[in-house]
N, C-alpha and C positions, 0 to 999 in steps of 0.2 A: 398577604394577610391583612383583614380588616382592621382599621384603626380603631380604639376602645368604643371610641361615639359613635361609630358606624354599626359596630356588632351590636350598639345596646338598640338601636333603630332598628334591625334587621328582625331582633327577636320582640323588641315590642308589635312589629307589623307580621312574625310571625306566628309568635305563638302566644300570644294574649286577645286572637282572632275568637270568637266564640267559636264553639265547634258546631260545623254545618249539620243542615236538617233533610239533606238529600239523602231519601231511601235506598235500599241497593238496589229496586227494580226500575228507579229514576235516572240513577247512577247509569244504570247497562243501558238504557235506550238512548242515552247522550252520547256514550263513548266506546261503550262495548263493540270491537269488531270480532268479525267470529272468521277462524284462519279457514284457508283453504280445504284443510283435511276434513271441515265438520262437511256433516251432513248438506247444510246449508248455511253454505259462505256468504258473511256480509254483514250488514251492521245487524245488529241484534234486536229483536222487539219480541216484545214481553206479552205481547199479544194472543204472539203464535201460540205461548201453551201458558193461556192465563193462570190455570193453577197453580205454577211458580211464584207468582208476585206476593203471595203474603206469607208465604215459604221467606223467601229473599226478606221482607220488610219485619218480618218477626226479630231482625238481627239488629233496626234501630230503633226498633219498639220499647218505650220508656217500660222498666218496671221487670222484662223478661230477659233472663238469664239462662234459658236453656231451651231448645229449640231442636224438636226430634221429628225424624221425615222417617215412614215405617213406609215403604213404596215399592212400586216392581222396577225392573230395570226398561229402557231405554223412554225416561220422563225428563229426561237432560238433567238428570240429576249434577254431573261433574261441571256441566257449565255455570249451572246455576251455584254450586261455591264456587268457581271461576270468581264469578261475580262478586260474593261477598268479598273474596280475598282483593279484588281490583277494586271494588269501593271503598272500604279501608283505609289500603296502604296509598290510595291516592289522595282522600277528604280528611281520612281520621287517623293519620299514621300510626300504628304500633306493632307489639310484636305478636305473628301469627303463626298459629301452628298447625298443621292438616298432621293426621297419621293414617296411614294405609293397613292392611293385613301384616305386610311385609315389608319391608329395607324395598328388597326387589322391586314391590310395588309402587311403593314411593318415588324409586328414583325413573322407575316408567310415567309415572303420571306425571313428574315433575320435567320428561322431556315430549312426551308425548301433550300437552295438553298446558302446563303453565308456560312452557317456554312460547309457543306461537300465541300463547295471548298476550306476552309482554311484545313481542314482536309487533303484532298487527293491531294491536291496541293503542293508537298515540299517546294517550296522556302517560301511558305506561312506561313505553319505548323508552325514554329519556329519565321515566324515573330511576328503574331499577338501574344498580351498578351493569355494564355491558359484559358478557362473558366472552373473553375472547376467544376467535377465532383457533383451538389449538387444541393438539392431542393433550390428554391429560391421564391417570389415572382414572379407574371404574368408579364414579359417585364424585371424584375431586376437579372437574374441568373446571379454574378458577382464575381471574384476574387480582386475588391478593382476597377482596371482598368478597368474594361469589362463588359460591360451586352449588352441584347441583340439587344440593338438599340444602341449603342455606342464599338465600336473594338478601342482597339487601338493600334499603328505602332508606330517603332520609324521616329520622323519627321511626325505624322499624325494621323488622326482618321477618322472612319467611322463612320458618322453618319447616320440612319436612321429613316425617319419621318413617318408621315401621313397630308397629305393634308388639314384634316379638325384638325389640331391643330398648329393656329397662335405659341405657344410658341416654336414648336421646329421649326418651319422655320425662326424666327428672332435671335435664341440665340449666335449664331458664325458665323465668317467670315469661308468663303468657296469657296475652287479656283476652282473644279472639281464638279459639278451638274449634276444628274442624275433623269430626272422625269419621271417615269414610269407612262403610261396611262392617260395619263394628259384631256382626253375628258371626267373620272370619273371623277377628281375631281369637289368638289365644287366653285360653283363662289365666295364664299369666305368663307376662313378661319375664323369661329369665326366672326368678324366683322371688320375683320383688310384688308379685301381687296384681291384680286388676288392673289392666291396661290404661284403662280410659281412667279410674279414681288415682292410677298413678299420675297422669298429668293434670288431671284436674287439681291436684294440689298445689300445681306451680299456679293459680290463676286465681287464688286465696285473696292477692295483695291488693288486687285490681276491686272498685266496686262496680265501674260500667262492667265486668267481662261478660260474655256471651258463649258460652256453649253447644256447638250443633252436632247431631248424634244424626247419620244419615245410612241406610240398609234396606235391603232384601231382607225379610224373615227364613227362616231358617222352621224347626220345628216348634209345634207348639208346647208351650210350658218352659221350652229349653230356648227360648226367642230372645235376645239382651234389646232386641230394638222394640219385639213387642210389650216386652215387661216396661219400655222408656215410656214408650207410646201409651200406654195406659196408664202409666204415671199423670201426663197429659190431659189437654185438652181433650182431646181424640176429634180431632176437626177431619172430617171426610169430605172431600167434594164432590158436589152432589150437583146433579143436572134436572130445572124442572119438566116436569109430562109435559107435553104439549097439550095434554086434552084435560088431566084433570087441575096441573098446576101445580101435585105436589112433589116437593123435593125426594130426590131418593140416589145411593151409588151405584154406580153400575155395577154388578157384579155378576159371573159366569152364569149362575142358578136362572136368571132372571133372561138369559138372551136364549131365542130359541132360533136354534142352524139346519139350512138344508144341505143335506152332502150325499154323495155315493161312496162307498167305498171299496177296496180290492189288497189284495195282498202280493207283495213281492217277492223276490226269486229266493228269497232270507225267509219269508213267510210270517215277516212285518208287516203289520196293517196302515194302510197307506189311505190318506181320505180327501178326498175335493168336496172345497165347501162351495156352492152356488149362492149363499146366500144367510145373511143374521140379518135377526129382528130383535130387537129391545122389549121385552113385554114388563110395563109398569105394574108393579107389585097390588097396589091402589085399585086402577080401574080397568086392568086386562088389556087393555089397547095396545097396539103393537104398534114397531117406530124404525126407521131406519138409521142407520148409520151419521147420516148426513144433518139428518132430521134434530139428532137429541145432541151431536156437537156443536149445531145452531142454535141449541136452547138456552138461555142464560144457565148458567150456572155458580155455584159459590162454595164456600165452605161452610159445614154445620158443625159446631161443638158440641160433643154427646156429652163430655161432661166438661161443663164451663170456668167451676168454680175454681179446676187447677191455675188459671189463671192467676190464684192470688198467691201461688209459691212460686208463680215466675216462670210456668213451663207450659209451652205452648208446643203438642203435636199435629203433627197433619198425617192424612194415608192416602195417597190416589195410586192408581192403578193404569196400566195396560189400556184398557178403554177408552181411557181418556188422553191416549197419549196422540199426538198429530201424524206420529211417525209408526204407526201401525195400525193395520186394520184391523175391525173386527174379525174375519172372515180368516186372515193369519192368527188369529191368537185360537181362533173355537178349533181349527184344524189342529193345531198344536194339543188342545185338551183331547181333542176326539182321539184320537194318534194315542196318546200316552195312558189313557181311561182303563183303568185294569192293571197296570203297571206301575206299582205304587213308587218305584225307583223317578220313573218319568212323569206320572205324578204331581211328585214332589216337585220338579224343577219348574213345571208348569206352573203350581197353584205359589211359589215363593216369586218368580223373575216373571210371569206375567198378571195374574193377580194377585201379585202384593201382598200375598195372606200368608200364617204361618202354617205348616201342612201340619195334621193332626198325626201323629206317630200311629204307624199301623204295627203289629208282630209280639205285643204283649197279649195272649192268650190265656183264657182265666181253665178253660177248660177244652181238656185233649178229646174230648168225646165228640167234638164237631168233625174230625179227623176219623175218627176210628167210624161212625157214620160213613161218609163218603166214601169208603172203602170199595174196590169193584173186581168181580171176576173177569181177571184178562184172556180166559178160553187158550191158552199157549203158556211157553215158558216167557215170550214178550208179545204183547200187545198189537196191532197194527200201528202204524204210527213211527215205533220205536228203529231208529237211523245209526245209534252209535252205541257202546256200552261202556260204561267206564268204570271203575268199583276205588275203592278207600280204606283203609289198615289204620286201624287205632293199636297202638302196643301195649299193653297194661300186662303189671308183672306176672298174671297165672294164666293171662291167655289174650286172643288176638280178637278184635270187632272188626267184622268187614260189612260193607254194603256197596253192591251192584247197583247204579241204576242207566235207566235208558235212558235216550235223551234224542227228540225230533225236533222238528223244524220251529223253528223263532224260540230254541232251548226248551220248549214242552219237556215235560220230563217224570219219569216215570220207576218209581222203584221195584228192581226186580227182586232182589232178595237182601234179607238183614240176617244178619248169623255171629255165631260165637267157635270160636277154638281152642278148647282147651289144653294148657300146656305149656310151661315157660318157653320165653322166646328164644335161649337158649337151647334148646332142643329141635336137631333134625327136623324130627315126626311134628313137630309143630307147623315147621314151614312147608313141609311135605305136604300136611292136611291144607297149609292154603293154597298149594299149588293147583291140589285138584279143584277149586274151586274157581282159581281163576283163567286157569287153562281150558275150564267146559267150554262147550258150545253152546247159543242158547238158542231156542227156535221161534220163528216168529209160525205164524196160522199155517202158513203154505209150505213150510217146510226147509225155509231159509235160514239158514244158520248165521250166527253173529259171534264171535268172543271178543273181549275185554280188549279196549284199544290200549289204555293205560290203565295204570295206578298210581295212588298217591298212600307213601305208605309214612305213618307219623315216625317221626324218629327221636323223639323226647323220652323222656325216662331214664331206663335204667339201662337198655338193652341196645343203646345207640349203633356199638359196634356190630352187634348181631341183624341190624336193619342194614348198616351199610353194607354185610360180607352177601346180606341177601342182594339187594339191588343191585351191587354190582355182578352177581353171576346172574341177574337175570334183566340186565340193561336193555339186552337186544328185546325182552317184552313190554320194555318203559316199564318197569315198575321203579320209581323215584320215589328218594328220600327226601321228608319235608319236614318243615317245624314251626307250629306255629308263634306268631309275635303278637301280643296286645299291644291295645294304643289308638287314636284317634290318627287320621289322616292318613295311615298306613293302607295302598289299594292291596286288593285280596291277591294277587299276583304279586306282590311285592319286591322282591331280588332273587337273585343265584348266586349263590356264595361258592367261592373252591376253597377251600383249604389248601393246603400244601402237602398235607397228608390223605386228604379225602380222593381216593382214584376217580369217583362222579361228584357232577356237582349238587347242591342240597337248594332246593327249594325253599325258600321262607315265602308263607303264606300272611297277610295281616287280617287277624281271624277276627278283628270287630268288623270289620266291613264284610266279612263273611257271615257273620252270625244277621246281619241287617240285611243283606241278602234273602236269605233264608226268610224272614219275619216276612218280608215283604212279599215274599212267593207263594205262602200260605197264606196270606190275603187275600191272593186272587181266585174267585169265585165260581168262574166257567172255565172249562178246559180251554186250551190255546196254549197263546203264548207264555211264557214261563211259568206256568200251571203246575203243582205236582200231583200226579197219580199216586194213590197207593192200595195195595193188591191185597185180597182176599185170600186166606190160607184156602187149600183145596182143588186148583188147577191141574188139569194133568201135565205132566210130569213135575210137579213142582208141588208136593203137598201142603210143606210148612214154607212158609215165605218170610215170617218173623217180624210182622209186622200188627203186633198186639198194641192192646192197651198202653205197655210198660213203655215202649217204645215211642210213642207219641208224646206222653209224657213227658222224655227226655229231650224229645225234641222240641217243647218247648220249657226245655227248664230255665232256659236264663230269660231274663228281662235288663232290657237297657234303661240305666239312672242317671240323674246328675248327686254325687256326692261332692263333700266338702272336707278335705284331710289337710288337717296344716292351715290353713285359711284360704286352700286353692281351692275352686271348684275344678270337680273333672268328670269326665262321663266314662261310667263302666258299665259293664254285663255282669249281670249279679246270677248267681245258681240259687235256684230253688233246693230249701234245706232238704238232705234226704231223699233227691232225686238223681239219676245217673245223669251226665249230661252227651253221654258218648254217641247216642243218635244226634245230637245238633252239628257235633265234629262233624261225622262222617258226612254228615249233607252237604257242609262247606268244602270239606274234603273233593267232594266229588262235582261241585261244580266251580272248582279251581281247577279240577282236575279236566273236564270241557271243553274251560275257557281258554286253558294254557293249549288246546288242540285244535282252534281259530277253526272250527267245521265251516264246510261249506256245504251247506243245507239243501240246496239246490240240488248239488253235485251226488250227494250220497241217496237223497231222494231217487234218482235216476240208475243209481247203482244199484238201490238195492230193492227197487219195485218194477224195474226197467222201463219206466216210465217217467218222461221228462215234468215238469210242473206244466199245468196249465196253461195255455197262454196268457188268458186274464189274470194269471197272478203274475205274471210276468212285469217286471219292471228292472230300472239299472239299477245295478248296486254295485259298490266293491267288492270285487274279486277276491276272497279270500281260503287259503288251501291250508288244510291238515298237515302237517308237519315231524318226520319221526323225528323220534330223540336220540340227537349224535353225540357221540365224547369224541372232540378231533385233537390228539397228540401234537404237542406244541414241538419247538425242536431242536428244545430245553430237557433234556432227561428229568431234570428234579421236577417239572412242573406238569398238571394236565388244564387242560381251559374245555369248556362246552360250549358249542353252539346250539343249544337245543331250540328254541323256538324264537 
């Protein structure tokens, strides 16, 4: 132990030091080693992807206390807090906190990614307490000081959380924040409220603290990084023309790609890019790749004056990243273009934007337009048939449709039954229905692979005594669940009483589905067809006005109940919404049957795919639906798919 005159020396020389004036991006080119597992191992330079440096230097920038990065992914975003966190606790010790989506998250990035940089980072190595070498519990591997969501410095700790746990975002004051991906987390913590304003309140006490908000966007309106972000500066980096000099961001609109392209054994469209051009918005001149990353470039502030509340944003993109080409990112859009699912993942994780929500429909008459005479009871095209049973107390909704290659898909008939579901002659009348055959132009017959029949209501037991007398035709009991994060295939439940098992479907991502499908434009890939009454054999097909309507009667919102925000599907007053069910219905009912498109292609035209469309893919097979007796009497289990 230090003697009194010695400890008062120790802290006169160490903490009466002024606090240093090295940047975070001065910091990382002096010391920062970068481990094995990155990309590119070795000491670090700031060089490689200058857009980062005033990203990093915003964090000892006098005056600014909130600092939001709206970007696509792979811009090194996780290094670059690396960095913040390792100039810190090494110059300006305190205490810091990062939070992830999730716990899970956290304690992956905390072994994934903070541990090899305390490792191969010198000035590090020695700071932090050492975690020893030893089995420990999940999140607690510890030497007394240290586990893996908790480091600690002298003068400092690192803390790391998860999003969806109120207790570790209130537990300590905090000068230095760090939230990664902040458009995952949830709208609230447990039930304590806003993730990010719940820890922001630990960090009240502090006047240097600092705040950093880091993300993908997500949709637009519903974006928490883009609503930060335009809080903001709104600083975008920008690269000058070569020819006329003015600044400008790159963005997908503005690059123009040569490519061929062909389709696979799946009857996905597959595309080779030979070649992107950069065409300057300004003076048309077109630019290569190589061309406009050698240009200077910098950041522009669209709107400046936030500066004077302290919050400085940035947004770069895909484009400008070192660790991806052009040529891979335009394949990727070209690929997904029509597909508003794929899309989405393109315009949020490669450029950086938030995707404009497609599937809020003001009017059902664009639908009832594109209506077409299929000349048969199905269409050419049409590979599989699958139909959906809505149960409602005086009678039963069904709807058939087809469904071909890369899920194109086609409705064959909408129809009503009347008659409680308690009644024989009820179920009688769906039988014939789903027992028919239906014919394509030549003469080929098709019936109902599955069904998906609702089992909510009133009539539960009357849906189970159906399905299970008629398992051996897959006609299964489902139910749907609301809720965010829930996929539309979501679990198989047994009861103990139930002889089959029940499906639960998670019907918001079904209903987003659906939106998104009726977006797309041209026939193809997940396209829906819909039929014209007056075909032979098939007069009324039931696909009116009214029908349209219902399908699109809900619209997805952000409300606010309690002080929580949340996002739900709202029904338009006064409209049925029982066509949007049965759509979800039926393309749960598909997906849960893993087609192999190829294969049935060949079955049922006796013609292989083309060659040129040929390409590899995973092997994927159709699957009936089994009950296998366990050998337990009390119990039964499914292996269905």
């Amino acid at each position: 132990m230090k003697r009194p005159i010695d400890l008062w020396r120790y802290v006169s020389r160490k903490g009466l030091k002024p606090l240093p004036k090295t940047s975070v991006s001065q910091w990382a080119d002096d010391y920062r080693i970068l481990s094995n597992n990155s990309a590119e191992p070795g000491r670090w330079k700031t060089s490689r992807a200058p857009y980062q440096k005033d990203i990093m230097d915003a964090f000892t920038q006098t005056g600014v206390s909130r600092v939001v990065v709206m970007s696509s992914s792979q811009v090194g975003k996780s290094d670059l807090m690396n960095n913040i966190i390792g100039r810190f606790a090494h110059l300006d010790p305190c205490t810091i906190m990062m939070i992830q989506p999730t716990i899970d998250m956290a304690i992956d990035f905390s072994k994934s990614r903070i541990a090899p940089m305390l490792r191969d980072t010198t000035v590090l190595t020695n700071l932090f307490y050492t975690v020893k070498d030893k089995e420990a519990k999940p999140g607690k591997q510890n030497d007394g000081n240290n586990t893996i969501l908790s480091k600690i410095f002298p003068g400092g700790r690192l803390i790391m959380c998860g999003a969806n746990s109120p207790a570790g975002l209130a537990s300590r004051p905090v000068r230095i924040l760090l939230a990664d991906e902040v458009d995952r987390f949830p709208d609230s913590a447990g039930g304590e409220g806003d993730p990010v304003d719940l820890a922001a309140k630990r960090m009240t006490t502090f006047w240097n603290r600092v705040m950093g908000l880091f993300s993908t966007p997500t949709n637009e309106g519903a974006s928490r990084i883009e609503k930060e972000y335009l809080a903001g500066t709104q600083e975008e980096w920008q690269y000058e023309c070569p020819n006329c000099g003015e600044y400008h961001t790159l963005r997908y609109i503005d690059m123009k790609a040569d490519y061929t392209e062909h389709k696979d054994s799946q009857g996905r469209l597959m595309v080779v890019v030979s070649g992107v051009q950069w065409v300057c918005p300004d003076c048309g001149h077109t630019f290569q790749e190589r061309e406009i990353k050698n240009s200077p470039a910098k950041y522009t502030a669209m709107n400046p004056e936030a500066i004077k509340n302290g919050i400085r944003s940035f947004f770069v993109n895909s484009f400008s990243s070192p660790w991806l080409s052009w040529a891979e990112i335009m394949r990727e859009w070209l690929e997904a273009k029509g597909d508003p699912t794929r899309e989405q993942v393109v315009v949020n994780t490669r450029f950086g934007e938030p995707y404009r929500q497609r599937g809020a429909f003001e009017d059902e008459m664009q639908f009832v337009r594109r209506r077409e005479q299929y000349g048969a009871d199905l269409p050419n095209g049409v590979l599989m048939l699958t139909a959906a049973v809505d149960t409602q107390d005086n009678r039963l909704e069904y709807e058939i449709c087809g469904w071909g290659m890369a899920e194109e898909c086609w409705g064959i008939s909408k129809g009503e039954i009347f008659g409680t579901p308690d009644k024989a002659a009820t179920w009688k009348a769906l039988d014939a229905v789903l027992d028919r055959t239906y014919y394509l132009p030549d003469g080929t017959g098709l019936q109902v692979v599955r069904t998906f029949i609702d089992s909510g209501g009133h009539y539960t037991t009357q849906v189970y005594a159906y399905c299970t007398k008629n398992w051996n035709k897959q006609r299964v009991p489902i139910k749907g669940q609301a809720g965010p994060g829930l996929q539309l295939l979501h679990k198989l439940t047994h009861g103990k009483k139930m002889p089959i098992p029940l499906q639960m479907l998670g019907v918001d991502e079904g209903k987003q589905q659906v939106m998104n499908r009726l977006s797309i434009k041209e026939p193809g890939e997940q396209y829906f067809h819909f039929p014209l009454d007056g075909d032979k054999g098939m007069e009324v097909r039931g696909y009116d006005q009214i029908y349209f309507k219902g399908l699109i009667s809900e619209q997805k919102k952000r409300v606010k109940k309690g002080g929580i925000v949340t996002t739900t599907w709202e029904p338009v007053k006064g409209v049925r919404n029982e066509p949007l069910d049965l759509r979800v219905y039926n393309i749960a009912c598909m997906q849960s049957i893993r087609p192999d498109w190829a294969r049935l292609h060949e079955m049922i035209t006796g013609k292989p795919q083309p060659a040129a469309d040929l390409a590899p893919a995973e092997k994927k097979t159709a699957e009936p639906l089994r009950v296998k007796q366990s050998r337990r009497r009390s119990s039964r289990q499914s292996n269905i798919w």
